[in-house]
Backbone as CSV, one residue per row, in Angstrom:
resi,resn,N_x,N_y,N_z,CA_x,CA_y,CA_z,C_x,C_y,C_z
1,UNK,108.402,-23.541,-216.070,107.336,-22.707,-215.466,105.999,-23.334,-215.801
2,UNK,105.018,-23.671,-214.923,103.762,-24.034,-214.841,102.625,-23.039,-215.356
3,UNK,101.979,-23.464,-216.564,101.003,-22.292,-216.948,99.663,-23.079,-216.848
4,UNK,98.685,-21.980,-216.536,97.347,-21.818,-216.096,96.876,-22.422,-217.338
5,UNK,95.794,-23.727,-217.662,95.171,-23.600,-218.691,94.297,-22.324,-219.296
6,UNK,94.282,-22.033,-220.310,93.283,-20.341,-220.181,92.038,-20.816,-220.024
7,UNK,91.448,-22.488,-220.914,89.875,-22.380,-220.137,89.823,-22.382,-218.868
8,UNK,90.785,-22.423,-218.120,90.257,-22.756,-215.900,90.657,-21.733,-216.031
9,UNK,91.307,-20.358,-216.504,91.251,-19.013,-216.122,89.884,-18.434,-216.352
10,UNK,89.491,-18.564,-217.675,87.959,-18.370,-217.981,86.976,-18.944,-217.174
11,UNK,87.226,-20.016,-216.772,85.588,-20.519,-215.605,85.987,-19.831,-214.580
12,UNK,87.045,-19.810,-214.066,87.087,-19.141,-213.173,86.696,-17.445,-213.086
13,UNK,87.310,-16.911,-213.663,86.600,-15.006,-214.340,85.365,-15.288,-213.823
14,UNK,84.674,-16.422,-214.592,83.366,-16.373,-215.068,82.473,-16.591,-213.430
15,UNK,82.930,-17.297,-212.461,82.527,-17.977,-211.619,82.106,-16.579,-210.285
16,UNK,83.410,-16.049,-210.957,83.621,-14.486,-210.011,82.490,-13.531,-209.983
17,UNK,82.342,-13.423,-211.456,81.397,-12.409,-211.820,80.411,-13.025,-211.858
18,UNK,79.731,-14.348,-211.383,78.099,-14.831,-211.106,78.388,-14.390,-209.533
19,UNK,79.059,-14.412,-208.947,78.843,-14.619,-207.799,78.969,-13.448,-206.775
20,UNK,79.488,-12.237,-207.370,79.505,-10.835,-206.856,78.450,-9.794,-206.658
21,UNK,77.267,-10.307,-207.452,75.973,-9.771,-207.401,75.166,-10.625,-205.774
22,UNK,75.269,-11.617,-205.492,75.082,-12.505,-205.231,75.527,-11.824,-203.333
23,UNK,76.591,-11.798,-203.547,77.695,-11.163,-201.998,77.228,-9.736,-202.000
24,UNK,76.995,-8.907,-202.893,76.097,-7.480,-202.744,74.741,-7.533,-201.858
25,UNK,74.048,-8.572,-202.863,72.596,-8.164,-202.203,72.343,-8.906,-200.848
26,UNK,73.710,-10.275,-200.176,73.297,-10.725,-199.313,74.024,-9.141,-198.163
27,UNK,74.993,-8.644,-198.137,75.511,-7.400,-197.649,74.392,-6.354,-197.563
28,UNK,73.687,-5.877,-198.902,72.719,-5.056,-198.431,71.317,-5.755,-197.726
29,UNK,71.332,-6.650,-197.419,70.305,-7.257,-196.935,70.122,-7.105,-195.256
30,UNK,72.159,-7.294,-195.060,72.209,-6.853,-193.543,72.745,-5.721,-193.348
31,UNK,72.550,-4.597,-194.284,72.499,-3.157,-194.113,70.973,-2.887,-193.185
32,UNK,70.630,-2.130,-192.005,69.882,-1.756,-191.713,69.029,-0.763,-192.426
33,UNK,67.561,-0.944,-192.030,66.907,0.209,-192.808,67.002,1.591,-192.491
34,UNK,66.654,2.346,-193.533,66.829,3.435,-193.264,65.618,3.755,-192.455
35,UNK,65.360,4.984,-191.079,64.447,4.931,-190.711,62.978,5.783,-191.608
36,UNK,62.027,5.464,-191.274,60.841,6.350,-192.107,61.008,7.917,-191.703
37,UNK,60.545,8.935,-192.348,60.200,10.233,-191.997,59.198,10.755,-191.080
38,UNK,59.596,11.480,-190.419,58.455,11.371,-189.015,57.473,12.323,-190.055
39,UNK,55.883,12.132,-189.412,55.040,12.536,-190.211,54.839,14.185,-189.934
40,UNK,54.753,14.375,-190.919,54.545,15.748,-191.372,53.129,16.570,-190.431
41,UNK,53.063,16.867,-189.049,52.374,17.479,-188.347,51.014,18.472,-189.057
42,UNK,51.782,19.384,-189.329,50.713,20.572,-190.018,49.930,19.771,-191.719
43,UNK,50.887,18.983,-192.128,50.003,18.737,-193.446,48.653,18.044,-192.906
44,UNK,48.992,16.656,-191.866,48.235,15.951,-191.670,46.982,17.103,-190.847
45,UNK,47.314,18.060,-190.338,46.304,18.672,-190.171,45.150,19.152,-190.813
46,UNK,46.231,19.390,-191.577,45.495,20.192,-193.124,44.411,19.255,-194.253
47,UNK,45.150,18.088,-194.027,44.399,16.868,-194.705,42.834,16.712,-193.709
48,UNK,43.043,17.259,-192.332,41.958,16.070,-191.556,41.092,17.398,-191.451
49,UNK,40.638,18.581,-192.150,40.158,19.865,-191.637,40.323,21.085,-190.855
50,UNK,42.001,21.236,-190.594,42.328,21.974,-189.853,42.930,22.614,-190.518
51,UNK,42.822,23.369,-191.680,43.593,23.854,-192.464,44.539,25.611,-191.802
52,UNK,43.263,25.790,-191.380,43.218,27.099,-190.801,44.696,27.478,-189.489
53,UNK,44.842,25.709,-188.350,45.407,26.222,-187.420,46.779,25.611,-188.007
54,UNK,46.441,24.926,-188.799,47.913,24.286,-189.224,48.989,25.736,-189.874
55,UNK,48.489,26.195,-190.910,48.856,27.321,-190.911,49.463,28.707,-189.914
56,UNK,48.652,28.536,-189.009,48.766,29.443,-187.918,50.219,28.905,-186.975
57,UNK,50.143,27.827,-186.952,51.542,26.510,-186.494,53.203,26.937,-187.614
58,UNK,52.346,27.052,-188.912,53.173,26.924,-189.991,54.303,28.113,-190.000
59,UNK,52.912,29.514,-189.133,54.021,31.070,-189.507,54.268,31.298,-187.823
60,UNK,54.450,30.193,-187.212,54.801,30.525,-185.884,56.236,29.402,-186.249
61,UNK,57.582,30.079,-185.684,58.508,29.173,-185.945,58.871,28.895,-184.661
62,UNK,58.483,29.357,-183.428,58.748,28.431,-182.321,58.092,27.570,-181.822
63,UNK,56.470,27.732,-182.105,55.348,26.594,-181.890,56.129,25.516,-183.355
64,UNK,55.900,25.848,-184.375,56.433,24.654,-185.048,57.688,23.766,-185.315
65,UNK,58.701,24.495,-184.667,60.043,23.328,-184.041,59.824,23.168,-182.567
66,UNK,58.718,23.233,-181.880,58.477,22.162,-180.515,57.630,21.230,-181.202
67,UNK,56.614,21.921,-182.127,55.653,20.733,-183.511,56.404,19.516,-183.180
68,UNK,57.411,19.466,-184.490,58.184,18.417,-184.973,59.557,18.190,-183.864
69,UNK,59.334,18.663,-183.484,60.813,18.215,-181.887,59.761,17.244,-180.879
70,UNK,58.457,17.374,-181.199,57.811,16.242,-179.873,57.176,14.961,-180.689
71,UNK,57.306,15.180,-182.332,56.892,14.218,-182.900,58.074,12.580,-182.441
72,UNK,59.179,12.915,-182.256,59.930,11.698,-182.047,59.567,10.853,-180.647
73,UNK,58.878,11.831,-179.598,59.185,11.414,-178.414,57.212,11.284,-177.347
74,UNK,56.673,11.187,-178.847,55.272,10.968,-178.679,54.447,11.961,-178.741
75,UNK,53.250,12.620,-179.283,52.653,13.872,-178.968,51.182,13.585,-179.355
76,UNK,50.232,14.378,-178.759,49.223,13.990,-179.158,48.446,15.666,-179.393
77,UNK,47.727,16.159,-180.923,47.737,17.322,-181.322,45.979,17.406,-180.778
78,UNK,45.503,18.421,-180.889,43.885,18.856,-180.545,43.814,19.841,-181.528
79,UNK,43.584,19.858,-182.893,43.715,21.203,-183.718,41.791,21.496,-183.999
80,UNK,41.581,22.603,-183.549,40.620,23.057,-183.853,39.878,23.714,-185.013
81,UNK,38.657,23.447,-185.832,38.539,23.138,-187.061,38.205,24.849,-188.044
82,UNK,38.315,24.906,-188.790,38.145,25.909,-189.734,37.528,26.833,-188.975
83,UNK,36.184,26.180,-188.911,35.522,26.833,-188.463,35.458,27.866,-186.893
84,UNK,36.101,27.036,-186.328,36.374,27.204,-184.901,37.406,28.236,-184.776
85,UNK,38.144,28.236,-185.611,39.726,29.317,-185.473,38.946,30.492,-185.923
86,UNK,38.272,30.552,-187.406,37.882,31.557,-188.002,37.137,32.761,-186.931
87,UNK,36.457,32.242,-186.262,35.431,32.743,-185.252,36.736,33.166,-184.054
88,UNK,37.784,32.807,-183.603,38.803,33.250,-183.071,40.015,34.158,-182.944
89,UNK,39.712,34.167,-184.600,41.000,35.363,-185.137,40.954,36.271,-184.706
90,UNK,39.992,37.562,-184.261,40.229,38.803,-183.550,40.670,38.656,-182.294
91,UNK,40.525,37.801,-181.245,41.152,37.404,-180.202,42.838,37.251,-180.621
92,UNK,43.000,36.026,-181.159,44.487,35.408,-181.691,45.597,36.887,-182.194
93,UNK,44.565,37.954,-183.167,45.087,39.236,-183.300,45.751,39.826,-182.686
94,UNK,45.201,39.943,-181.460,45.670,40.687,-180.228,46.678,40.187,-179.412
95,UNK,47.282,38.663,-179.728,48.282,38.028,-178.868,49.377,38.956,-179.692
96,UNK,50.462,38.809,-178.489,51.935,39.071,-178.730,52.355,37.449,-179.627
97,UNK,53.843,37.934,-179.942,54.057,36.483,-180.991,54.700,35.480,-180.264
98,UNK,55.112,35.928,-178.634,55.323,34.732,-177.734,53.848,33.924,-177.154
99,UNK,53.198,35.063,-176.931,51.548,34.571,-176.798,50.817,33.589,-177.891
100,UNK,50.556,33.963,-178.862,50.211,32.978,-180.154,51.207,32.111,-180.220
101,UNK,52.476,31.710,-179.920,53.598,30.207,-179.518,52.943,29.375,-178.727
102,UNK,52.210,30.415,-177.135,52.046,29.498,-176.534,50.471,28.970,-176.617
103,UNK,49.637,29.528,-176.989,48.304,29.571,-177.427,48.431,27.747,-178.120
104,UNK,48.812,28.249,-179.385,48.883,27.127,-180.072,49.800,26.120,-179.686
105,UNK,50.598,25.870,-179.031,51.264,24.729,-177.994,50.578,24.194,-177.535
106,UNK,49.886,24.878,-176.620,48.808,24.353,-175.376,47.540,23.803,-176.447
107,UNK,47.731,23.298,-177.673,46.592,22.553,-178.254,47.304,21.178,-178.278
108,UNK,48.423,20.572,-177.616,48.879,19.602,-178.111,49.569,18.933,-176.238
109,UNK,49.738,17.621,-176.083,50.199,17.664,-175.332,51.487,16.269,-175.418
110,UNK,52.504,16.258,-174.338,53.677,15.158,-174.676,53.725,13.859,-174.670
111,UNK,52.462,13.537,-174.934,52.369,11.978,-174.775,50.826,11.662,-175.947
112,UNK,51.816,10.286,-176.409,50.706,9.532,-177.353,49.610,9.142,-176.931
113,UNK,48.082,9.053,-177.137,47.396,9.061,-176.469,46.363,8.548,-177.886
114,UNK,45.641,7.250,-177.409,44.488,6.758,-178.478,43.330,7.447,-178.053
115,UNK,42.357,7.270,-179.062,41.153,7.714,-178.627,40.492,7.105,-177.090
116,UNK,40.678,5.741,-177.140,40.193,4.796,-175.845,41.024,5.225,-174.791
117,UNK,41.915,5.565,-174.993,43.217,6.129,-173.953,42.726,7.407,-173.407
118,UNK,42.499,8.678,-174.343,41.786,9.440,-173.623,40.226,9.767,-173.580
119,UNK,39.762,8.736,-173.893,37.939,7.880,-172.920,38.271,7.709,-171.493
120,UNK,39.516,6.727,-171.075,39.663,6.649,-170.081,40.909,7.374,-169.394
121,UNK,40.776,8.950,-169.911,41.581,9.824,-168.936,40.536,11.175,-168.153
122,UNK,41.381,11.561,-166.900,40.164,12.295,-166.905,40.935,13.089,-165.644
123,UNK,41.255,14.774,-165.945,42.030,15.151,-164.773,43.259,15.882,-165.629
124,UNK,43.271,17.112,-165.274,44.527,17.605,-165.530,45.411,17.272,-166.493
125,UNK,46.364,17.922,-167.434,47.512,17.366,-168.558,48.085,18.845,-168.721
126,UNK,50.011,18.232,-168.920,50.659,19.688,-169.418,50.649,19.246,-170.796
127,UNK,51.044,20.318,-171.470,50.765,20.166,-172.975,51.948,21.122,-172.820
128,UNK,52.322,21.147,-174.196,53.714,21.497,-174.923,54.186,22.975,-174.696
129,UNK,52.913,23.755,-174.433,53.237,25.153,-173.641,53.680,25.155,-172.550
130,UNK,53.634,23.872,-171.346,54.159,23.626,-170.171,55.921,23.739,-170.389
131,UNK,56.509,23.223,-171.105,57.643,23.011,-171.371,58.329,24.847,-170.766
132,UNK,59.325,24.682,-170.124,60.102,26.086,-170.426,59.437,27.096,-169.852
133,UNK,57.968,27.151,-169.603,57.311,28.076,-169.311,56.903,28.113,-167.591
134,UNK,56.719,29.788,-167.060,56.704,29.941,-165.830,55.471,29.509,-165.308
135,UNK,54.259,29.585,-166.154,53.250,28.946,-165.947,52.611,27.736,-165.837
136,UNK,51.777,27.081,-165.888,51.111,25.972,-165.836,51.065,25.591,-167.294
137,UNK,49.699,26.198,-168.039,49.398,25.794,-169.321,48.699,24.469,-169.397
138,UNK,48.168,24.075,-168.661,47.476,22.826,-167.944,45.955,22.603,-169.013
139,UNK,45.622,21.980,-169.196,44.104,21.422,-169.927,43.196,20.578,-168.962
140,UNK,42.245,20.058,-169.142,41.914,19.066,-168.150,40.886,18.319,-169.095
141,UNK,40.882,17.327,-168.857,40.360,16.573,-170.046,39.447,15.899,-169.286
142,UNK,37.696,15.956,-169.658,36.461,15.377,-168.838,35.426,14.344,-170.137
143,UNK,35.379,13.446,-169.191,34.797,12.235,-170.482,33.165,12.281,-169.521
144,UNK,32.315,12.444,-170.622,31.355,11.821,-170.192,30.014,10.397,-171.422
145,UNK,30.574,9.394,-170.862,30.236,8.620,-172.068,31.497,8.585,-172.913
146,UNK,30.939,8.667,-174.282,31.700,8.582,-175.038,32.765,9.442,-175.826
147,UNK,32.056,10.919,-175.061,32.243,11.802,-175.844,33.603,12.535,-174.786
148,UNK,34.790,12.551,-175.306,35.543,13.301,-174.956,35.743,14.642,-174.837
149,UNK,35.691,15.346,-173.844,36.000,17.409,-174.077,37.206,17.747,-172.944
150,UNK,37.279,19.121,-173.692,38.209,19.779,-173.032,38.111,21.221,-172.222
151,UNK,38.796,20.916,-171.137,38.305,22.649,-170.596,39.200,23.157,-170.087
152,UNK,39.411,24.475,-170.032,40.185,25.046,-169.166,39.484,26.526,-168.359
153,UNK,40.007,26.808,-167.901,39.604,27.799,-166.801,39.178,29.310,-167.654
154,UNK,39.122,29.489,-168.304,38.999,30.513,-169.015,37.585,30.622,-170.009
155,UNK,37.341,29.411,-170.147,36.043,28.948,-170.989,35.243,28.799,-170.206
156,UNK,33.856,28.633,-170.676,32.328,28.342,-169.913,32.375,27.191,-170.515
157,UNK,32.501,26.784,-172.109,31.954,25.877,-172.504,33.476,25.103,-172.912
158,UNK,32.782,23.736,-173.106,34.184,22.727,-173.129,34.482,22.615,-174.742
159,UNK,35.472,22.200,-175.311,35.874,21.469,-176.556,35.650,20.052,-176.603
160,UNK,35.000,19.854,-177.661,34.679,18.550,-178.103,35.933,17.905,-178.754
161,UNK,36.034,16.704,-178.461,36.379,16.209,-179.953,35.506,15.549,-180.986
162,UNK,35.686,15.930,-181.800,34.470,15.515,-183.040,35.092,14.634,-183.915
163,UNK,36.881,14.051,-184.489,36.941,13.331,-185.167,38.343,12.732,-185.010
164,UNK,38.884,11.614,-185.426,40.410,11.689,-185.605,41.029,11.976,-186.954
165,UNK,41.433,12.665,-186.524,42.806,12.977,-188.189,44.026,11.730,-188.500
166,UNK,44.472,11.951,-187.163,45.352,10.678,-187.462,45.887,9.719,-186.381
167,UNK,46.002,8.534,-186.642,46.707,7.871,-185.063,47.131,6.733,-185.299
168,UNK,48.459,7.355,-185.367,49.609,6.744,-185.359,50.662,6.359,-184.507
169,UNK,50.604,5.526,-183.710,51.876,5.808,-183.010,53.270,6.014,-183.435
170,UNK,53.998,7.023,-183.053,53.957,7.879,-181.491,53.222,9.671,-181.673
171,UNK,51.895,9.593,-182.841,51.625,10.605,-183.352,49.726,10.528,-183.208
172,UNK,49.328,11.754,-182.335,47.677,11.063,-182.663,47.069,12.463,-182.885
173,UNK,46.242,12.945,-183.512,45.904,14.250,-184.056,44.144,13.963,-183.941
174,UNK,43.913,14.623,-183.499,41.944,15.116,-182.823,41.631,16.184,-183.541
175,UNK,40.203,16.548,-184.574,40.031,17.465,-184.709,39.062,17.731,-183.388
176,UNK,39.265,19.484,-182.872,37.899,19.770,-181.898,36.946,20.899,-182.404
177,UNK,36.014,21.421,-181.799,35.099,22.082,-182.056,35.477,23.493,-182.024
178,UNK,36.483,23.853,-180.508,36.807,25.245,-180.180,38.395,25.228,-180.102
179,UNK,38.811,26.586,-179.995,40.209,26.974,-180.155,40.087,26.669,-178.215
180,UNK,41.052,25.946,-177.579,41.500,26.270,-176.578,41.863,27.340,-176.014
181,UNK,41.739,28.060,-174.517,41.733,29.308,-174.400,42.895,28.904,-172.920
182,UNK,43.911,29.401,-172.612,44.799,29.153,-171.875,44.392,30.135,-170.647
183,UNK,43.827,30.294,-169.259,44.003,30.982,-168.568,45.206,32.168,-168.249
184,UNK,46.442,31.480,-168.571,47.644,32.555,-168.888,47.452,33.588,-169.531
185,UNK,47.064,32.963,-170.772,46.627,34.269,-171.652,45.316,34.880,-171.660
186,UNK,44.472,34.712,-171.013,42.617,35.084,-171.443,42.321,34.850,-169.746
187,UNK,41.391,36.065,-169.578,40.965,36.230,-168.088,40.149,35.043,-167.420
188,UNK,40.402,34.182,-166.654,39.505,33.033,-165.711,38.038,33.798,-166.272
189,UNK,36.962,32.606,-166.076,35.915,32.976,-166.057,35.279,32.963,-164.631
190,UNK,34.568,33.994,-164.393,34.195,34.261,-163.035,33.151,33.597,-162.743
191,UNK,33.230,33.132,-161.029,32.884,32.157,-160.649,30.867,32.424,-160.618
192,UNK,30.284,31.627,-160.739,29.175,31.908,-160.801,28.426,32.744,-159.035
193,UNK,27.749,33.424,-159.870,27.176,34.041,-158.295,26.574,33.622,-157.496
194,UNK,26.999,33.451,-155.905,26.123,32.644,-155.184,24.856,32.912,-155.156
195,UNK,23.747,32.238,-155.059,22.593,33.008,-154.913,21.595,33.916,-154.082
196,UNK,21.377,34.805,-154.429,20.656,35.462,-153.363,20.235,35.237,-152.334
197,UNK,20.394,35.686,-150.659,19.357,35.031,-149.917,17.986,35.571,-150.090
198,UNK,16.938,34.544,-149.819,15.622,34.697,-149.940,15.738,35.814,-149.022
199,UNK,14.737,36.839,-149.482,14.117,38.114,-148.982,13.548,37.812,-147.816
200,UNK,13.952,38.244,-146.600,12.839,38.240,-145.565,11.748,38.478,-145.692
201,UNK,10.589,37.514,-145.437,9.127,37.789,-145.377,8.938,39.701,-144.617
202,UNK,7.811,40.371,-145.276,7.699,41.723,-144.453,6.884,41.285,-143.091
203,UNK,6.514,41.680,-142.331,5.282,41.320,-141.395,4.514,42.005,-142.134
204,UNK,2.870,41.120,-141.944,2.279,41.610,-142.488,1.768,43.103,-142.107
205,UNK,1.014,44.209,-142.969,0.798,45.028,-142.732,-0.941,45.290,-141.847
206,UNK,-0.600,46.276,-141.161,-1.981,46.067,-139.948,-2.906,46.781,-140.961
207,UNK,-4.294,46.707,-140.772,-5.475,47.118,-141.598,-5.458,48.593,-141.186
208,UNK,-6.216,49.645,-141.943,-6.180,50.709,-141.312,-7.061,50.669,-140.263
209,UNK,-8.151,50.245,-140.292,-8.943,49.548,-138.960,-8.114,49.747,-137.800
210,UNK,-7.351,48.610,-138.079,-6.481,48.307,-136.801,-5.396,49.475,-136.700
211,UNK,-4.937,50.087,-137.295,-3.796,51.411,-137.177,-4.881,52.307,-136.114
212,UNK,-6.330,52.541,-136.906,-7.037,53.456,-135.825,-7.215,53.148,-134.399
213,UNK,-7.131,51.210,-134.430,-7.630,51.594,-133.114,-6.435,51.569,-132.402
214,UNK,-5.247,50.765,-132.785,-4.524,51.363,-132.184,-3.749,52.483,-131.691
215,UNK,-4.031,53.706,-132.337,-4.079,55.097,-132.340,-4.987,55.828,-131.537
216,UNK,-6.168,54.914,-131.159,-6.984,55.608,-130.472,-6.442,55.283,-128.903
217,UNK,-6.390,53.556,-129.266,-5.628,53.071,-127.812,-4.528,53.836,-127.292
218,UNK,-3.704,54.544,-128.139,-2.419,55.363,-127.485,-3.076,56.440,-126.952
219,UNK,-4.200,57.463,-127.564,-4.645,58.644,-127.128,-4.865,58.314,-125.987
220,UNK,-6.090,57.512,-125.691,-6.984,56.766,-124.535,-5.546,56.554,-123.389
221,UNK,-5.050,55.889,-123.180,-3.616,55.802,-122.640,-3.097,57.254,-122.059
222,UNK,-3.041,58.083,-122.983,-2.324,59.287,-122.538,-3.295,60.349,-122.339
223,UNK,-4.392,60.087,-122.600,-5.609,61.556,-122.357,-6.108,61.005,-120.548
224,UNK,-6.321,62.171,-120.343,-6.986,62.016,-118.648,-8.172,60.880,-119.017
225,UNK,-8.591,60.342,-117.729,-10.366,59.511,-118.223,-11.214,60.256,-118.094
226,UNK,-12.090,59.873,-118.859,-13.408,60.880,-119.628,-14.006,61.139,-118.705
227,UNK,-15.074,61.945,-118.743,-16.598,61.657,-117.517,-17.067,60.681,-118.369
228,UNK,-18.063,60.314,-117.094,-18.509,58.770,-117.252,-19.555,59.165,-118.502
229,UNK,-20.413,59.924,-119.067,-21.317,60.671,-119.877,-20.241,60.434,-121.559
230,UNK,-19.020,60.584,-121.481,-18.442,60.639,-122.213,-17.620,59.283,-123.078
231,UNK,-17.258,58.660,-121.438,-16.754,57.463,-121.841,-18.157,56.313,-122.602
232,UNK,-18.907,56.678,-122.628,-20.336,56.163,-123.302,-20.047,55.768,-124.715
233,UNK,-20.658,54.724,-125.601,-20.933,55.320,-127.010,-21.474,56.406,-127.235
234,UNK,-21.038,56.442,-128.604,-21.743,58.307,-128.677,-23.358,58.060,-128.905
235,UNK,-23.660,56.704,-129.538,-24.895,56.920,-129.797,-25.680,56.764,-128.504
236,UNK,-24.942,56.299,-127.519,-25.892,56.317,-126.224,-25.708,57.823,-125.536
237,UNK,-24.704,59.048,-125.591,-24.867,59.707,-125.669,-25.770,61.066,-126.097
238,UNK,-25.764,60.310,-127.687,-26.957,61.384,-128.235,-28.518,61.263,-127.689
239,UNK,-28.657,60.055,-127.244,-30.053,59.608,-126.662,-30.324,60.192,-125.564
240,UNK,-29.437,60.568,-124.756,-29.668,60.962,-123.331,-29.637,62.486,-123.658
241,UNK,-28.982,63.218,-124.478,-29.151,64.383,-124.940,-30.737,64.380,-125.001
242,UNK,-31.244,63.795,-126.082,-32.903,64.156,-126.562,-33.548,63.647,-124.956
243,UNK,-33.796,62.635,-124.655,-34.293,62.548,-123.705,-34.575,63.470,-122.516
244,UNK,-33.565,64.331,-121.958,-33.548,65.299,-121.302,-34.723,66.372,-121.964
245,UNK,-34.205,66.661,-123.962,-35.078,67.803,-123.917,-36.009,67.553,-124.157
246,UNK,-36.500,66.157,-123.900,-38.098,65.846,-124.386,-39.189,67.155,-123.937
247,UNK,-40.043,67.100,-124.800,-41.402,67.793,-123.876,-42.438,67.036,-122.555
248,UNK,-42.351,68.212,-122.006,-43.242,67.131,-120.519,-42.770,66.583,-119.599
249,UNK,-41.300,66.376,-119.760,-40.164,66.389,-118.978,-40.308,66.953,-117.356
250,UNK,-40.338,67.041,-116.267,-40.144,67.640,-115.068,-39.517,68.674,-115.071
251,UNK,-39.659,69.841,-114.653,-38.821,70.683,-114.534,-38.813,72.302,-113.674
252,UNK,-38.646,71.917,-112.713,-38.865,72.687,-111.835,-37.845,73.932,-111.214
253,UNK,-38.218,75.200,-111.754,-36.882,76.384,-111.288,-36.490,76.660,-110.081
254,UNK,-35.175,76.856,-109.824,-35.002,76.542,-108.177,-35.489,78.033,-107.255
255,UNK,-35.889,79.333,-108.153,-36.333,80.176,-107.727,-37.645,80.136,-106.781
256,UNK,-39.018,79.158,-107.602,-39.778,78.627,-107.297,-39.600,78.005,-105.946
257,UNK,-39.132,77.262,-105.445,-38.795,76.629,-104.329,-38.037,77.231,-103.083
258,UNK,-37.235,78.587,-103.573,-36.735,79.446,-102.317,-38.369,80.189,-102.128
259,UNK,-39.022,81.145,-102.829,-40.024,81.528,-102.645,-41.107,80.884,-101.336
260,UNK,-41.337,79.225,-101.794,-42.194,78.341,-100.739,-41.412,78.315,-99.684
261,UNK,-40.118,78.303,-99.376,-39.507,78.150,-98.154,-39.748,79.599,-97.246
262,UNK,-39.676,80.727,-98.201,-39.900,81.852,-97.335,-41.024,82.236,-97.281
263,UNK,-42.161,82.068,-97.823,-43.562,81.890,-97.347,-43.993,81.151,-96.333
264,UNK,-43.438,79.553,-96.266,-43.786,79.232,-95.096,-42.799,79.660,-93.571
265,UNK,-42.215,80.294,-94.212,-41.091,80.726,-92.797,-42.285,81.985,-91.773
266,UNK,-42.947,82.933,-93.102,-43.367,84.156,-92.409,-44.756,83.799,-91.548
267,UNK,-45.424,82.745,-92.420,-46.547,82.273,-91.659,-46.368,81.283,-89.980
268,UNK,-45.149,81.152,-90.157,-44.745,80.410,-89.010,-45.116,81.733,-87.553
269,UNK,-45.877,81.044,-86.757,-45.867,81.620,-85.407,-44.914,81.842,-84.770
């Protein structure tokens, strides 16, 4: 029977055990990585000044598993800042708890989106309240310059964005100025009033002057015509009055004059 020297059993042992560490780490090398953790939505909110809506996300459990269900497949958040919610809460009060789901949905919409990306968007977007829902839930996003805002039908005034929180792809988070207001939930704002038509000019008004004489002109019109004595000015009237009773005047009684006629009748032959 043929036996093994024991030192070539020993190099050999030995050769095994250098070389098994060796076949591990080239094996875990072509182990794939594990993937990263998708980022944590509401913290990063909370980190960038939104402490307030992240929270509000946090005790809503159907807004916050569409949250983290759109983080894999791109999302881009609009969380409005401390300040902005605080001033909102008696409104938000009054939602039902499907209403406050969709409230806060409609701050986010399904696609990754950089800041330069939405500089150059401009027009309509569904956002995450669109999903499932009978409504629209629509935003519309208006750039002027540099400054990005947001409006919807329910507001007068637009949302700013004022900063980024985070942007990451497939994750981009905006702080804004105002809580978004969804027409679904909050009454349209009414359309501005057309404006008045200008007042018709009055005609102007006639002088009383002119009311008299035209008042006199209607009498004159409908009264018989005067005697000619009458149709006169009056002041040429009053003159011919005195004149008549002047003193020295002519004036001869017609009694006087039958008398001479029958005097000379009797002397007649």
């Amino acid at each position: 029977m043929h036996r093994f020297p024991l030192g070539a059993f020993a190099a050999a042992a030995a050769l095994v055990l250098l070389l098994l560490p060796l076949a591990s780490a080239a094996t875990a090398a072509k182990a794939p990585a594990a993937p990263p953790a998708p980022p944590n939505i509401t913290a990063l909110m909370s980190k960038g000044g939104c402490k307030a809506f992240a929270s509000l996300v946090s005790k809503s459990p159907d807004a916050l598993s569409a949250f983290q269900s759109a983080v894999g497949g791109g999302v881009t958040a609009f969380c409005p800042t401390d300040d902005a919610v605080r001033g909102f809460m008696p409104s938000y009060r009054n939602l039902s708890a499907d209403g406050k789901a969709s409230l806060l949905l409609f701050h986010a919409v399904p696609v990754y989106y950089t800041l330069r990306g939405l500089k150059s968007s401009n027009g309509p977007m569904n956002t995450l309240a669109t999903d499932g829902a009978a409504s629209n839930y629509n935003l519309t996003v208006q750039n002027a310059g540099d400054q990005v805002t947001l409006r919807t039908l329910a507001s007068d005034d637009p949302a700013r964005v004022r900063s980024t929180v985070y942007d990451r792809d497939p994750v981009a988070i905006y702080a804004v100025d105002a809580v978004l207001e969804p027409v679904e939930l909050f009454d349209p704002v009414a359309d501005a009033p057309a404006p008045a038509p200008a007042p018709v000019a009055d005609a102007p008004r006639a002088s009383s002057s002119a009311k008299r004489t035209r008042h006199q002109r209607r009498r004159g019109a409908d009264a018989p015509g005067p005697a000619a004595d009458d149709a006169r000015p009056a002041d040429q009237r009053k003159d011919s009055r005195k004149n008549a009773a002047a003193p020295g005047a002519p004036c001869r009684p017609r009694w006087l004059a039958a008398v001479a006629v029958a005097v000379a009748a009797a002397l007649a032959p």
